[in-house]
C-alpha beads as a LAMMPS data file, in Angstrom:
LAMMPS data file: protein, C-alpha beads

65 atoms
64 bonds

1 atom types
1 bond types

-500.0 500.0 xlo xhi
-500.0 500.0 ylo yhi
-500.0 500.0 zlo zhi

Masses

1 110.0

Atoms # bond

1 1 1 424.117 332.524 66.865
2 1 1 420.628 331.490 67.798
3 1 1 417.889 334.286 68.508
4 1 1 416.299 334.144 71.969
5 1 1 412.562 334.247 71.752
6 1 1 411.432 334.105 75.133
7 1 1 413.294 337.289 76.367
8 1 1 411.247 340.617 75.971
9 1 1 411.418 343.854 77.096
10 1 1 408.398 346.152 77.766
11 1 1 408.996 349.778 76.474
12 1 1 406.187 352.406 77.708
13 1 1 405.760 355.614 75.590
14 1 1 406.071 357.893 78.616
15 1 1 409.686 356.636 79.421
16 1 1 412.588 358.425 78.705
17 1 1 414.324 357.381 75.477
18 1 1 418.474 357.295 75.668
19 1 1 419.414 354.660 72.706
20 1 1 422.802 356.240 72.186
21 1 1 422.445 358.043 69.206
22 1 1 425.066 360.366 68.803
23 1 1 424.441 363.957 66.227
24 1 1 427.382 364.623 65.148
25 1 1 429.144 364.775 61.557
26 1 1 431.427 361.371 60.174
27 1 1 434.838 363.209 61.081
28 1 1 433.583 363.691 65.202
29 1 1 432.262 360.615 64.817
30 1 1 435.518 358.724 63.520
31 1 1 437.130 360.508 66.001
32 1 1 435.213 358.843 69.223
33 1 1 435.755 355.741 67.913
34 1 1 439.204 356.332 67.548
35 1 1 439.978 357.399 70.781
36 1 1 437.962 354.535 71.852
37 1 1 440.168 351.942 69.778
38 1 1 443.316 353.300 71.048
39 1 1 442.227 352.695 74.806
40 1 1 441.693 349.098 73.770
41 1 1 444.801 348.439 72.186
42 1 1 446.066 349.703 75.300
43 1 1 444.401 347.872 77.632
44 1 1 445.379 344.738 75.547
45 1 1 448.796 344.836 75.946
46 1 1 449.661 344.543 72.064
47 1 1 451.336 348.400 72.142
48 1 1 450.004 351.112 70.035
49 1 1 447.048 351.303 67.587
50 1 1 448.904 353.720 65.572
51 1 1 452.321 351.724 65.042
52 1 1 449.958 349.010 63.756
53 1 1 449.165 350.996 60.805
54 1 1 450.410 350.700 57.394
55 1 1 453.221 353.256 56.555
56 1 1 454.241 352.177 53.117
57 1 1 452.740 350.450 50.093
58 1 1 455.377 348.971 47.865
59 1 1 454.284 347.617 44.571
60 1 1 456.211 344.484 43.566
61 1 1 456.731 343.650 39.666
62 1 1 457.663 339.922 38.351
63 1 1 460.548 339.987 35.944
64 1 1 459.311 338.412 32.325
65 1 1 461.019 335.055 31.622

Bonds

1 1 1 2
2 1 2 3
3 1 3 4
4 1 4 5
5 1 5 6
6 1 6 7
7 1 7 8
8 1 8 9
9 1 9 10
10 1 10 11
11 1 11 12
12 1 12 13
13 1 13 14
14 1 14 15
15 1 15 16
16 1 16 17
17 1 17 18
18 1 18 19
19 1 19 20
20 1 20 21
21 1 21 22
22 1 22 23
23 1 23 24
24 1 24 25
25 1 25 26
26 1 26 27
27 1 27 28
28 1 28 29
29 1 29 30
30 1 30 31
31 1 31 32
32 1 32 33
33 1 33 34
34 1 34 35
35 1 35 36
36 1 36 37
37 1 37 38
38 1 38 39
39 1 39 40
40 1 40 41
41 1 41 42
42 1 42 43
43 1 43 44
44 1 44 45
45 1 45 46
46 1 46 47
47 1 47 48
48 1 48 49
49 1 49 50
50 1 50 51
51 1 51 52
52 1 52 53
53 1 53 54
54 1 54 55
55 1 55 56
56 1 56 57
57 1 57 58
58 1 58 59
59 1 59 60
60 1 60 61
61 1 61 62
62 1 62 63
63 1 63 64
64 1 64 65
C-alpha cells in the first residue's frame, strides 16, 4: 500500500480530542471485541463465531517401521 502525501489534516489544540481510546482492563476489552466479531460473523452469513472454534486437539503418533 502506498502512503498518501498530499492529504493532511489540521488539528488545533483547543479542539476536542475523541481518538477512541477505550480505559478499561484486557478481559472488558476482549470482551467488546468479541461481541463485535460475533455480529460480523453474523452479518456474513458463514453461521456462528463460536461453532468455528476448536473443540478438540488430538495428537496423532506415526507407528515405527
Amino acid at each position: 500500500m502506498k502512503l498518501k502525501r498530499d492529504i493532511i489534516k489540521i488539528i488545533r489544540l483547543n479542539d476536542e480530542k475523541n481518538d477512541g481510546y477505550v480505559s478499561r482492563n484486557p478481559g472488558d476489552l476482549f470482551k467488546m471485541v468479541w461481541d463485535i466479531t460475533c455480529d460480523v460473523w453474523a452479518f456474513g452469513g458463514k453461521g456462528d463465531a463460536e461453532q468455528r472454534l476448536q473443540r478438540n486437539v488430538t495428537n496423532l503418533v506415526r507407528r515405527k517401521r
